[in-house]
C-alpha positions in Angstrom: -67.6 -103.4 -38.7 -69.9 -105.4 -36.7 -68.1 -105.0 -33.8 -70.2 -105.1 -30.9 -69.7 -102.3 -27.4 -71.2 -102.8 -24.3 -71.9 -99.4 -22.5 -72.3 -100.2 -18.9 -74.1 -96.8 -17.3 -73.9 -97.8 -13.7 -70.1 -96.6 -13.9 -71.0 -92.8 -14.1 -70.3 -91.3 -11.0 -72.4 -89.0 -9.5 -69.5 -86.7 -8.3 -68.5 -86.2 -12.0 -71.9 -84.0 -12.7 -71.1 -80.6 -12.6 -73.5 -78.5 -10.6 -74.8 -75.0 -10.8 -74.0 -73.8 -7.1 -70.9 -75.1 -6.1 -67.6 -74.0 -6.9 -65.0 -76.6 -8.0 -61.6 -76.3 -6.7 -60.1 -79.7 -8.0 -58.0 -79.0 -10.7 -58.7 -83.0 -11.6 -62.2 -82.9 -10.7 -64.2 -83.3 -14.3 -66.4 -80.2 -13.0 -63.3 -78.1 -12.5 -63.6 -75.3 -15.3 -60.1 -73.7 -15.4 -61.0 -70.4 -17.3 -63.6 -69.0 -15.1 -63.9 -64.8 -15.0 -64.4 -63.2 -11.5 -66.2 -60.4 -12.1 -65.7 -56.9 -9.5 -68.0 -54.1 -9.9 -66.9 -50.3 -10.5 -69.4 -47.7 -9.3 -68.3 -44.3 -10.6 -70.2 -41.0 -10.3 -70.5 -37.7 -12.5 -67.3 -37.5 -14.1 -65.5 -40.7 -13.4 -62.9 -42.5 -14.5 -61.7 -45.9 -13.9 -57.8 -47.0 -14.9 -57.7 -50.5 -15.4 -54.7 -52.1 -13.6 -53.1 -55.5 -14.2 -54.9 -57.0 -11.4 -57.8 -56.8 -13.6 -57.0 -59.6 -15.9 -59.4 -62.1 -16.3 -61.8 -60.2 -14.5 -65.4 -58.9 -16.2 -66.0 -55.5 -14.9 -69.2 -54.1 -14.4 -69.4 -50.4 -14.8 -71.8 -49.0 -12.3 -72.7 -45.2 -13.3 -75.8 -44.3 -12.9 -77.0 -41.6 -15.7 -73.4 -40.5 -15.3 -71.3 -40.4 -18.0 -67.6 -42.1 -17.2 -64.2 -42.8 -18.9 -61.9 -46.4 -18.9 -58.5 -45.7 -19.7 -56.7 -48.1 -21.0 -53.2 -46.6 -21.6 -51.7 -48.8 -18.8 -48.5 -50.8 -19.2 -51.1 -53.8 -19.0 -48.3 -56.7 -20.1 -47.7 -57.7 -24.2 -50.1 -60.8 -24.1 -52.6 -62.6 -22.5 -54.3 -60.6 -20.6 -58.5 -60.2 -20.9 -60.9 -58.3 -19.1 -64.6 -57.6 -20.2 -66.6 -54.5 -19.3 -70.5 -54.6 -18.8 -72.5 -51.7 -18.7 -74.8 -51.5 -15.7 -76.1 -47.4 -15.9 -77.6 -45.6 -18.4 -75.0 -42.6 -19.0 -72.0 -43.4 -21.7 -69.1 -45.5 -21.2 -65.9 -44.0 -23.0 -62.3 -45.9 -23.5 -59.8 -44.3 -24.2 -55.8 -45.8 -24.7 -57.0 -48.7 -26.9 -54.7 -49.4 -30.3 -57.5 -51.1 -32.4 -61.2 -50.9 -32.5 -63.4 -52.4 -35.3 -63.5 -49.8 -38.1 -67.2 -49.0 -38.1 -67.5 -48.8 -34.6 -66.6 -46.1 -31.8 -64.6 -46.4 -28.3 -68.3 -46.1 -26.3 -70.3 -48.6 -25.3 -73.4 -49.4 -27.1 -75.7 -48.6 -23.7 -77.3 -50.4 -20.9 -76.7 -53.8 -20.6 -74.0 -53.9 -23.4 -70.6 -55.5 -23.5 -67.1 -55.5 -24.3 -63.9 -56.5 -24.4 -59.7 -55.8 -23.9 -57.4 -57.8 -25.4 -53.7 -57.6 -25.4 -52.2 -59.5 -28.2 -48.4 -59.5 -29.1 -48.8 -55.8 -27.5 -51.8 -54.3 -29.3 -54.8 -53.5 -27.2 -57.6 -54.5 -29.1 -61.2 -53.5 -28.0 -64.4 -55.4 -29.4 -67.9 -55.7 -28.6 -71.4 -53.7 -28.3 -69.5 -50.4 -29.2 -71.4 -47.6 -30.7 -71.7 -47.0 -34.2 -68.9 -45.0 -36.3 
């Protein structure tokens, strides 16, 4: 096909760039991201525990304790589907769940350490939980 196109640039509008400090309301703005994660942090001391409620969907939750070692329990009646929330591991002592149906099978409910990462997922009703876990 020898067909030839004519790309005209001057018809890219500025507004259309997406930019790194501003927050995009639109829904038909083309920088409007519709999936974005709030994110909430959790300080806990010696011997917390944090229950993760359904207002915590969608949210990425930074766990803030310290050398302290701390518990997320996940047992809630958390919905059947589509419901996320990630976990990031801000202090140094361990991060336990507990009330999760399915982990990866080489891996333990704790997270990995400082810095680390995971995740809850509800799918057709089982919790899964995935990410920097601790080795089995």
């Amino acid at each position: 096909d020898a067909t030839v196109v004519t790309l005209n640039v001057d018809a890219i509008f500025a507004d259309a760039q997406i930019r790194s400090n501003y927050l995009e309301t639109n829904t038909s703005s083309p920088a409007f991201i519709e999936n974005k994660n709030p994110s909430r942090r959790q300080t806990l001391g010696a011997s917390g525990s944090y229950t993760v409620l359904t207002s915590d969907n969608n949210y990425v939750i930074e766990i803030d304790n310290g050398s302290n070692d701390v518990t997320v329990d996940l047992s809630g009646s958390l919905g059947t589907t589509d419901f996320f929330v990630g976990f990031i591991q801000r202090g140094t002592g361990n991060v336990t769940f507990t009330g999760q149906d399915t982990i990866p099978s080489t891996l333990t409910a704790t997270l990995f350490g400082q810095g680390h990462s995971c995740a809850l997922e509800i799918i057709g009703g089982n919790k899964y939980l995935v990410g920097n876990l601790r080795p089995a």
